[in-house]
C-alpha positions as CSV (number, residue, x, y, z in Angstrom):
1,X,0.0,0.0,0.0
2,X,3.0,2.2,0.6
3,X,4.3,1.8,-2.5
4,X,1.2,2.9,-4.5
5,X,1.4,5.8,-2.5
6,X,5.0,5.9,-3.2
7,X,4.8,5.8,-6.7
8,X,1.3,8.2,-7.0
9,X,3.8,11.1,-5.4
10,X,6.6,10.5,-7.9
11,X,4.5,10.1,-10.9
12,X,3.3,13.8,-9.3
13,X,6.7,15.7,-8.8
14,X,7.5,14.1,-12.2
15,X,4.8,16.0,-13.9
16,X,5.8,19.1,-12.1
17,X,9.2,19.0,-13.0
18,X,10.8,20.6,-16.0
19,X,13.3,18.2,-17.7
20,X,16.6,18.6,-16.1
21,X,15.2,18.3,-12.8
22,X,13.0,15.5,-13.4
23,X,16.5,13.9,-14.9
24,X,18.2,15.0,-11.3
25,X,15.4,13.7,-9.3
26,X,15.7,9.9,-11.6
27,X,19.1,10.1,-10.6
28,X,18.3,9.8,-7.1
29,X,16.9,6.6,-7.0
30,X,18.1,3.7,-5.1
31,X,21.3,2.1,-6.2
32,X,22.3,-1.9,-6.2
33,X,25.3,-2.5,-4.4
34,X,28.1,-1.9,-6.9
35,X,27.1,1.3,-7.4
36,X,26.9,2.0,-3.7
37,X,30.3,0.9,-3.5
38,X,31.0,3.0,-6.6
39,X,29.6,6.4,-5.3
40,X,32.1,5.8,-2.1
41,X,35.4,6.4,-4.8
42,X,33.4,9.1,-6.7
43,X,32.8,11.4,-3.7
44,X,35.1,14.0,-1.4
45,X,36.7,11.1,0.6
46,X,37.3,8.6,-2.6
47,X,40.9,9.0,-2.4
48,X,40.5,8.0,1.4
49,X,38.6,4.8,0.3
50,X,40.8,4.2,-2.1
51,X,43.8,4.2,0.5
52,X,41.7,2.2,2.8
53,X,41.2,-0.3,0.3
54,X,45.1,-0.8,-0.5
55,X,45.7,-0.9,3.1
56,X,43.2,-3.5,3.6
57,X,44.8,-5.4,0.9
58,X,48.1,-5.2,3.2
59,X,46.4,-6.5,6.1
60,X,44.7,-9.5,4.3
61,X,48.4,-10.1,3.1
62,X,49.7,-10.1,6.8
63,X,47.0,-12.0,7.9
64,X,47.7,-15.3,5.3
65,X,51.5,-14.9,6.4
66,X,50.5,-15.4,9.9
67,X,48.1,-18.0,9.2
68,X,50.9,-19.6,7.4
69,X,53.5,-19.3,10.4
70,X,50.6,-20.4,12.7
71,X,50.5,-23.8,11.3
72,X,54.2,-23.9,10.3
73,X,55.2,-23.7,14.5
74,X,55.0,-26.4,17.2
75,X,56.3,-23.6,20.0
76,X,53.3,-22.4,22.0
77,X,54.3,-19.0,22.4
78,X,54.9,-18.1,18.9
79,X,51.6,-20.0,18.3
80,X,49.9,-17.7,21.2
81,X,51.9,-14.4,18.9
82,X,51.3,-15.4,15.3
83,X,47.0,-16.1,16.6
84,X,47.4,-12.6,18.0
85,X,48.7,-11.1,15.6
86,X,46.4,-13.0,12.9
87,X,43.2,-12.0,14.9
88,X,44.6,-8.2,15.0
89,X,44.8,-8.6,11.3
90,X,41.5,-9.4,10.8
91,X,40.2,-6.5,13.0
92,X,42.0,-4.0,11.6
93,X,40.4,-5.1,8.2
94,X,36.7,-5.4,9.7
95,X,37.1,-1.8,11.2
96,X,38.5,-0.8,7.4
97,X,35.4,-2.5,5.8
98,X,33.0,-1.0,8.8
99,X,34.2,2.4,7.3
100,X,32.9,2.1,3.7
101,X,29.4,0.7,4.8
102,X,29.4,4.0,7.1
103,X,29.9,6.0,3.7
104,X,27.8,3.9,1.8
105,X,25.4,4.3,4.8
106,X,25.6,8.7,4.2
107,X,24.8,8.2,0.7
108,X,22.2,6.6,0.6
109,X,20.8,9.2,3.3
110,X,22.3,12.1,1.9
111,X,20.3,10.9,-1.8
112,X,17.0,10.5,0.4
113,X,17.9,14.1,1.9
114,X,17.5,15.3,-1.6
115,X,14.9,14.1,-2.6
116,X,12.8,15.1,0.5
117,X,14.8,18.8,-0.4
118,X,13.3,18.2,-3.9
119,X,9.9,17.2,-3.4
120,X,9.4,20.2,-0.7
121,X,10.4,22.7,-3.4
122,X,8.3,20.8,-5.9
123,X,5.2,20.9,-3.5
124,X,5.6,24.6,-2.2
125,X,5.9,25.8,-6.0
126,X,2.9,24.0,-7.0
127,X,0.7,25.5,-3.8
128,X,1.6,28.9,-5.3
């Protein structure tokens, strides 16, 4: 029922809308997930992401070398250090991937913010 709603209010603004805003406001629209991931390199902080993502890489690296020396070791202290440091690893790149769904996250409500901007000034120039 929401959606029939939904769609009754877009089909509205539509009509309202000259055509380079109804393009803007088509633009809007939900993404799939590539191109959520997408928008997170195209925006103010891609170069961030883009570092993030190379030093994740590095930390997936360290993490298979201390996999490797887990296994390769009978000594229970390096095996207590290489589990450590492997588990470390694998934090550091959760906290790294935690940080791109938090930007995906601000798209997606920075795109609904603009539409709600969009469809006020579509509303309050029709009421005129």
């Amino acid at each position: 029922m929401m959606d029939k709603k939904t769609e009754k209010i877009d089909e509205l603004i539509k009509e309202t809308l000259s055509k380079e805003e109804a393009a803007f406001y088509d633009d809007l629209e939900e993404q799939n997930l590539i191109g959520k991931i997408g928008e997170v390199y195209k925006g103010k902080l891609g170069w961030l992401a883009a570092i993030m993502n190379v030093v994740h890489l590095l930390m997936f690296m360290a993490f298979i070398y201390c996999l490797v020396q887990f296994f390769s070791t009978d000594n229970t202290n390096e095996l207590i250090k290489w589990a450590s440091a492997g588990f470390l690893s694998m934090i550091a790149m959760s906290m790294l991937k935690l940080f791109v769904w938090m930007q995906m996250d601000k798209n997606d409500i920075l795109r609904e913010l603009k539409r709600l901007e969009l469809q006020i000034a579509t509303l309050s120039r029709t009421e005129k």
